[in-house]
N, C-alpha and C positions, 0 to 999 in steps of 0.2 A: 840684395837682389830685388827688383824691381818685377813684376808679373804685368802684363795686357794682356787680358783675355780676346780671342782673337778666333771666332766661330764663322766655321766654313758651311754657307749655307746650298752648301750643292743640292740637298734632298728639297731645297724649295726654291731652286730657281727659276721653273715654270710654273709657281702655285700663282693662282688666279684669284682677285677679290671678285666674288659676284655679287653684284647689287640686288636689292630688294627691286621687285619690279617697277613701285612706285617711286622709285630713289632718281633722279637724275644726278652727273657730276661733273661740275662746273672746275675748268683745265685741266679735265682729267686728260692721261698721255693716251694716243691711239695707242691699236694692237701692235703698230709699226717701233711704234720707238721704245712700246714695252720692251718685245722681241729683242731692237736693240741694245737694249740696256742688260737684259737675261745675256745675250750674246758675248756681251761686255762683259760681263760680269764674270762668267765661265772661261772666257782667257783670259782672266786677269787672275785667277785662277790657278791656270795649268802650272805655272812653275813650282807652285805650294801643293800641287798632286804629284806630280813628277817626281819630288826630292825623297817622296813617300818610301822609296826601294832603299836609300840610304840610309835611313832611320833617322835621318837628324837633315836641318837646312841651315843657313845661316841670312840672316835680314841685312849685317852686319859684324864685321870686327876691324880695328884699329888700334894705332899705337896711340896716347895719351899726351900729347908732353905736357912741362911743366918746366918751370926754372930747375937745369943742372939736374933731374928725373926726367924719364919716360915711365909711363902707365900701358895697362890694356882694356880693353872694351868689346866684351861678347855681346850681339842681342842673336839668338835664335828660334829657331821654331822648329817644335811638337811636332810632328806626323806619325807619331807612333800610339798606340791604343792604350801603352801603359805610362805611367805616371813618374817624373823624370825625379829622382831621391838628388842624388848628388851628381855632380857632372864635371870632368879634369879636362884642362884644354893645356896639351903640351903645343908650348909655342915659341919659336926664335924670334929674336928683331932682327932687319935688316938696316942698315945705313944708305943714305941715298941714292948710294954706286951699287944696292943690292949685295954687297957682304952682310955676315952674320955679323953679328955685334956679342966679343966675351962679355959673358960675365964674371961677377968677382971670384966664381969658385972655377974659372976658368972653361968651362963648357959654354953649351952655347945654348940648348934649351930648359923651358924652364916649365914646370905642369903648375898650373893653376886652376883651386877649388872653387869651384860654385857651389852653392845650399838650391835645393827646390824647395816647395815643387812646381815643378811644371808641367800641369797635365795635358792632357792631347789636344791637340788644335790652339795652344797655346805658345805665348812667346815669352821667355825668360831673357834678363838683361842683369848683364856685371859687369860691374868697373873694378879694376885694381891701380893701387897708387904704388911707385917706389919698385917696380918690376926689375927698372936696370937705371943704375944711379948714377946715368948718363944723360945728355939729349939730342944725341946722334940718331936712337931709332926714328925712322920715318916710316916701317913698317913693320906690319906681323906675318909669319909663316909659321902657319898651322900646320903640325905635324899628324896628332892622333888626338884621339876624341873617346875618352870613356865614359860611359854613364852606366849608374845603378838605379834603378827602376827600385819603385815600392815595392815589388812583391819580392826583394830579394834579388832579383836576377840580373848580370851585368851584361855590357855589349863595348867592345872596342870597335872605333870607326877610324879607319886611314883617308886624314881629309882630301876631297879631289876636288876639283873648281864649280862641277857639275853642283857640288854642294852648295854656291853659292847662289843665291836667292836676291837681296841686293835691295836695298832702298827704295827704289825708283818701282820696283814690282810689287813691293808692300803697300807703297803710297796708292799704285796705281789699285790695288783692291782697295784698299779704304775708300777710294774715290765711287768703285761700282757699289760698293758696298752701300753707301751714301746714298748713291744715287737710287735705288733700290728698296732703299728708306723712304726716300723722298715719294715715289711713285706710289709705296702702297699707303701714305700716310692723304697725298692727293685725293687715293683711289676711297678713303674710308670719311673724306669730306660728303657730308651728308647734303646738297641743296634740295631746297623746297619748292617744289611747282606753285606756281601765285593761284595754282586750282585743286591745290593737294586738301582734300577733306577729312583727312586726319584729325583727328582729335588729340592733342599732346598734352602728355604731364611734365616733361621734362621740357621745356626752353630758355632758351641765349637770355630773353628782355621778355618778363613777367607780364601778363596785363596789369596795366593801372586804374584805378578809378579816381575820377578828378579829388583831389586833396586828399589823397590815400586810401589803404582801407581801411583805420580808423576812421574814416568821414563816412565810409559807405554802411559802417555798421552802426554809429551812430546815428545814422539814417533811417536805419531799419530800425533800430530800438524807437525812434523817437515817435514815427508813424504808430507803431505798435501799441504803444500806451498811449497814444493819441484815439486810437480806435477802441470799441467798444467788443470787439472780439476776444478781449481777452479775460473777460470777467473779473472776478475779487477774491476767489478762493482759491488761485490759483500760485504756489509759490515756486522760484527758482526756478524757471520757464526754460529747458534746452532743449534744442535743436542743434544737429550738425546738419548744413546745410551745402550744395552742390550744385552746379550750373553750368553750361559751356559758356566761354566769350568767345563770340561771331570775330568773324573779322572784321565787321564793320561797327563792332562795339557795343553789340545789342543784345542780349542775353535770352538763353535755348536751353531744356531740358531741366525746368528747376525742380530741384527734390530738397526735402527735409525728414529728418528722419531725427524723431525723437518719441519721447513715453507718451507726449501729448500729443493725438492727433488732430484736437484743435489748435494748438499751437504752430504745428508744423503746416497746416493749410493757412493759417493767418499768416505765417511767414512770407510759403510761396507768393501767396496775392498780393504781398508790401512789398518785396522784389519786384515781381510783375509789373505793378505803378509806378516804379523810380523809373527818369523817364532820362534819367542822366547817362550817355553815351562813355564808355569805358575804353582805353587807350588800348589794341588787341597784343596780344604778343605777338614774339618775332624770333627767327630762325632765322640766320645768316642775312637778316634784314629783311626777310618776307613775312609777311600779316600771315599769322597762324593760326586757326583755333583751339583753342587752350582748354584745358580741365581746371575751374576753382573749386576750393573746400574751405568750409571756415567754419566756427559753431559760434551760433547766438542764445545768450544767455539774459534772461532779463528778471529779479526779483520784484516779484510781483505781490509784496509784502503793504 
């Protein structure tokens, strides 16, 4: 038996994404075609709430063939709150002119098992080979329908066409379903205003600094011991150090923060004089300003 989960999102078919005030979103769907698609979505629907009084639907069933055999083929669906244990589909074949079709013990129908489970809002599917050891069936006619539920408790069902549900309705919800997918994943597309003043730790394309940032920390060391700031009795010299990148590559709010406070002012001020322009980051290809972090360490031995 084969299981698709198969979840009926009635309780959110009006939920709404609302955006961050600063958020703008770029092909997001108007309120119109949302509506639309919630619209959609709710009759494509109704036949999987409707079958709800029967206890059982059917997506499909058919006859198999094969060389010199016929087979069968359930797929159905769940509408019931409890959970499908085992499930018998007593069924006849018919031949193309709509006679039954004996079989070898000379009757005409035949009950076939299914295993679960298939829990609610769920669709179960079974195939059987070698049903009738002909290949005259060209149909099934479904007679009764029993199922045993987990907790124990059984239900016979007498099938009526009302029960049928049908391909074409199943597709047609997988489609709003999709569609409904598609809109709130639209809706959770984040674009950035080219004036948004955000400061981000999180982006798409990192800021760069020309030849990496091995070159830029190398830079900072190299100024460092270049300078007279940092005396001779001082060893193992850290800083974690922090900065915004502008969007236009120029660097805001430098902090350091280490045991040495002259070390961490020497720092800032060898930042402050690199006079080298950094590549900004970017958010769906708009210039962002970014958060960097990194620690400079220098053996001052």
């Amino acid at each position: 038996m084969k299981i698709i989960v198969f979840i009926l999102f009635t309780n959110l078919i009006f939920a709404q994404t609302i955006p961050e005030p600063r958020q703008s979103f770029e092909n997001s769907p108007t309120n119109d075609e949302e509506t639309k698609i919630n619209e959609d979505l709710k009759e494509a629907l109704l036949p999987f709430v409707e079958i709800e009084k029967y206890g059982l639907g059917f997506i499909k069933f058919n006859a198999t063939e094969d060389y010199s055999y016929t087979g069968a083929s359930f797929s159905i669906f769940n509408p019931s709150k409890k959970t499908i244990k085992y499930i018998w589909f007593t069924v006849a074949g018919e031949n193309a002119v709509g006679d039954l079709v004996k079989l070898p013990n000379g009757t005409y129908y035949k009950t076939l098992k299914g295993i679960g489970p298939v829990e609610n809002a769920q669709i179960g599917q079974w195939s059987y080979d070698y049903v009738w050891l002909t290949d005259v069936v060209e149909y099934l006619k479904v007679s009764t329908i029993k199922i045993q539920y987990m907790d124990g408790t059984f239900k016979t069902i007498k099938y009526n066409s009302k029960m049928y549900i049908g391909e074409e309705a199943y597709e047609k919800v997988l489609i709003a379903l999709n569609k409904k997918s598609n809109i709130k994943e639209a809706a959770s597309i984040e674009v950035i205003s080219a004036n948004d003043p955000t400061v981000f730790t999180d982006v798409e394309m990192m800021a760069e600094f020309p030849g990496g940032i091995n070159a830029f920390r190398g830079l900072i060391k190299t100024k460092l011991i270049e300078s007279n700031i940092l005396g001779v009795n001082n060893d193992n010299l850290k800083t974690d150090v922090s900065f915004i990148i502008e969007k236009d590559g120029s660097l805001s709010d430098i902090k350091a923060e280490g045991l040495n406070s002259e070390f961490n002012n020497a720092t800032i001020q060898t930042i402050k004089n690199i006079r080298n322009k950094w590549a900004h980051a970017k958010i769906n290809l708009v210039a962002v300003r970014s958060l960097y972090k990194l620690a400079i360490t220098i053996d001052n031995k």
